[in-house]
N, C-alpha and C positions, 0 to 999 in steps of 0.2 A: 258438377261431375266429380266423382270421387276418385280419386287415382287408379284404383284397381278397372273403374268404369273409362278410364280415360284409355288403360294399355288396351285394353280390346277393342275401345272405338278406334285408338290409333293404327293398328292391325287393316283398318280396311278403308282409311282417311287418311290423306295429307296432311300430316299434325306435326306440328314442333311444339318443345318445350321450351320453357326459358322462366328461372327460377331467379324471382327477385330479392332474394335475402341479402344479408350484409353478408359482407367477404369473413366477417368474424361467424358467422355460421356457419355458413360453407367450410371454416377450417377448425370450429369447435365441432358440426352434430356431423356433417358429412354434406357430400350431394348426391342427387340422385344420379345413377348411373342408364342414362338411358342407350347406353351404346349397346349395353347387354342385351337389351329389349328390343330394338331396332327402334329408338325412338331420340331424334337428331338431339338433344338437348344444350342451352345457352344457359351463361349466366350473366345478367344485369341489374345489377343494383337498384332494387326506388329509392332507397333510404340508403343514409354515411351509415357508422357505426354509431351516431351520436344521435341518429334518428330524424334527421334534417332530409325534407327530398330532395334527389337528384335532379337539381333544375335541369338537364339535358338527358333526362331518362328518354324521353320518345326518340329523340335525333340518334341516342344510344341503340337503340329497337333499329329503327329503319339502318345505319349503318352495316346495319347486319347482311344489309340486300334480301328479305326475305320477299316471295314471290306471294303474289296477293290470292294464289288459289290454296295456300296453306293455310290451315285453323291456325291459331296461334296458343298454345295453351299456358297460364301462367300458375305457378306455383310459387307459395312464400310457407311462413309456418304453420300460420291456420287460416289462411283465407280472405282474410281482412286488405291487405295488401296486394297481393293478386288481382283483388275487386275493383281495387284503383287501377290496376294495371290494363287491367281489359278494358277498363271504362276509356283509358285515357287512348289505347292503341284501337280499338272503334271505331272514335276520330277520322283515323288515320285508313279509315275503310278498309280493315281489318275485321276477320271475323273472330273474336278468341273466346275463350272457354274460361272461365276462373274454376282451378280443381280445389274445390269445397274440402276443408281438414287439412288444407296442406303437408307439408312436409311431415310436421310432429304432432295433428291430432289425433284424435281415437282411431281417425279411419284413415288418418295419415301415410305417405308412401313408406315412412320409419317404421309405422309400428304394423303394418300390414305386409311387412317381410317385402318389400320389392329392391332390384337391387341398390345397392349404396358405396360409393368410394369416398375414403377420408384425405 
């Protein structure tokens, strides 16, 4: 699902976001601003900054207390990432969504004008 595909389904779905990039992204490109959209948005790291996973990324997810009737949608910078991330909260009898292009691809939330705070 492509971010612009994800703000519409999110409009008539139970969907959280939750963007696994490193904190060094989040504070070099930006994050996505899902409050403007009405769209709850988290951020939890899979990977440090040195590209190592976060052996406690899932316990990281579930502390969050999200409720199991919500999609879960994951965002990183192009998809790669995310892929792991839905794979691994699945698992966890979770439904989620990997949003394909992430953050900075062609059809990215950056470069597809949705909003962003730095």
């Amino acid at each position: 699902m492509t971010p612009n595909e994800l703000i519409e389904y999110s409009n008539n779905s139970k969907c959280i976001l939750i963007d696994v990039r490193t904190e060094r992204e989040w504070e070099t490109v930006g994050k996505p601003d899902g409050d403007q959209i009405g769209l709850k948005t988290y951020f939890v790291s899979i990977k440090n900054n040195e590209g190592s996973l976060n052996g406690n990324f899932v316990n990281d997810i579930l502390s969050l207390n999200i409720e199991k009737e919500f999609e879960i949608a994951f965002i990183c910078k192009s998809g790669v990432r995310s892929a792991l991330a839905s794979d691994m909260l699945s698992h966890e009898n979770y439904k989620c969504i990997n949003v394909v292009d992430g953050f900075e691809g062609n059809e990215g939330w950056l470069n597809v004008g949705l909003p962003v705070k730095k």
